[in-house]
Every structure is written in structure tokens, then in C-alpha cells.
N, C-alpha and C positions, 0 to 999 in steps of 0.2 A: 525817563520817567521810572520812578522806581518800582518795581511788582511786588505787588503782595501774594503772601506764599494760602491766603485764602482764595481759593479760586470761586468760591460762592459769594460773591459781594452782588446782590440782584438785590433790584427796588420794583417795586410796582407803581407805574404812572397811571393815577385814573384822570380818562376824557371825556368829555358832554357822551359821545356815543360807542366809547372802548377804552380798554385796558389793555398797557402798554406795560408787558415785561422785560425789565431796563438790566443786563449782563453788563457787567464794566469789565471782568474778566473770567473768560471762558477758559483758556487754555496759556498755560505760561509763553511766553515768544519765541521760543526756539518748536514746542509743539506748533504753534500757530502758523509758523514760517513754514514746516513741513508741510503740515496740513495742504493751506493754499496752494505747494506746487505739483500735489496732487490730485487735488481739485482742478488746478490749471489743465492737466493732463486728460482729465478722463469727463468732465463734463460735456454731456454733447450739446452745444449751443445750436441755437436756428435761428434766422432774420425773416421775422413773418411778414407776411406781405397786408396793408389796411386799405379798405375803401371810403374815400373821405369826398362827399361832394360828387360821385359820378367817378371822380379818379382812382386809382390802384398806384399804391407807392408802398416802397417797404418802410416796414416800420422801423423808427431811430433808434432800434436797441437790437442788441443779441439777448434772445429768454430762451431760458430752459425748463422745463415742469418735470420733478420729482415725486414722488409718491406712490401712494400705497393702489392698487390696483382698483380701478372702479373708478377712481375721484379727479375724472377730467373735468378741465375748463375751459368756459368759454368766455371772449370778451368782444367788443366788438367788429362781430364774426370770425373771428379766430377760435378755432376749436385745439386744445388741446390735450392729450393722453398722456397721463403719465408717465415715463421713463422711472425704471425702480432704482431705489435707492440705490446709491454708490455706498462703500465700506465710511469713506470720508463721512458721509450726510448721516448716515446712522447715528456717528458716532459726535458730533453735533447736536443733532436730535436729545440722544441720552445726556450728553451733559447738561444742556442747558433745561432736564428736567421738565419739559413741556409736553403735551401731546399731543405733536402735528401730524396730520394725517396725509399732508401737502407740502412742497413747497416750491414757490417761485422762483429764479434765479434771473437777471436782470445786468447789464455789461451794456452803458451809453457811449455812444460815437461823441466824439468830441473833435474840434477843429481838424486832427492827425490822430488816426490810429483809435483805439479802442480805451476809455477809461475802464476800470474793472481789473480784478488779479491781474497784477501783471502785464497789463492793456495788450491783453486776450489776443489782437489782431492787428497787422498792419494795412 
């Protein structure tokens, strides 16, 4: 696929209840490639545990929660604290111009092993 040397090519998607800011390319492929296997390296993933029904099972994902101090989450019953930002997620952050105050990171199990950078886990 061939790259454009504009690295600002964003659309905005509006929905019934949100606005979706659409990046087609953030970082040219060889920054991107970098990027990820630093990201790979220093994310600190967790597999939270859900209560569904009386049961306790972990949940089918590896998340991580990033952000700015204060702005934990919760879902259900899952509390999370933010871990601060990595030099990687900053610099994410800044390009793509937005201003999050959070963010989520998200690595689903699949048949074998971990889908996600690099499939994260064996």
C-alpha cells in the first residue's frame, strides 16, 4: 500500500450518539513498527477477574488503563487506576491531536495465544 508523505489525513465520523475521529495515517511504517515494539515491551497488561451470575472468571482480555492521575475506571466492578503515561502513549496522544485525558488498552485471547501487538502472550 503505498504511503502518503501527509501524515494528517483524519476525517470525522458523526454517529446517532458520538463522534468518531477517523486517522488513516498516524505515523509512517517503519516509526510505527518501532513504536509497537515498544509498546510491546513496557505496557503493563492485567487479566481482571468478572462476576457473572454468582460466578468469578477472568475476564477474555489483557487491559491496561493509562492516564492522567485522578481518572480511574470502573466497569462492571472492576476498578481501575491509572498507570501514567508511557513516552510511547504521549507521543500518540500528541499526534493524533486530541485531548485524552485516558486511555484504554485492550489484547483478546483467541483459540492459541494472545491476538494484540505482536500476540502479547503465549
Amino acid at each position: 500500500m503505498p504511503q502518503s508523505s501527509n501524515l494528517d489525513e483524519s476525517q470525522i465520523i458523526k454517529l446517532p450518539d458520538a463522534e468518531l475521529s477517523y486517522h488513516s495515517i498516524l505515523f509512517p511504517s517503519s516509526e510505527a513498527s518501532s513504536l509497537l515494539k515498544n509498546l510491546q515491551k513496557k505496557i503493563e497488561w492485567t487479566q481482571n477477574r468478572i462476576r457473572f451470575y454468582g460466578k468469578e472468571s477472568l475476564v477474555p482480555r489483557l487491559e491496561a488503563w493509562y492516564g492522567d492521575p485522578g481518572k480511574s475506571y470502573t466497569y462492571s466492578g472492576i476498578h481501575m487506576d491509572p498507570k501514567p503515561w508511557t513516552d510511547e502513549l504521549l507521543l500518540i496522544k500528541k499526534r493524533s491531536s486530541l485531548s485524552w485525558c485516558d486511555l484504554q488498552l485492550r489484547a483478546y485471547q483467541l483459540l492459541q495465544g494472545w491476538c494484540g501487538p505482536g500476540g502479547l502472550a503465549q
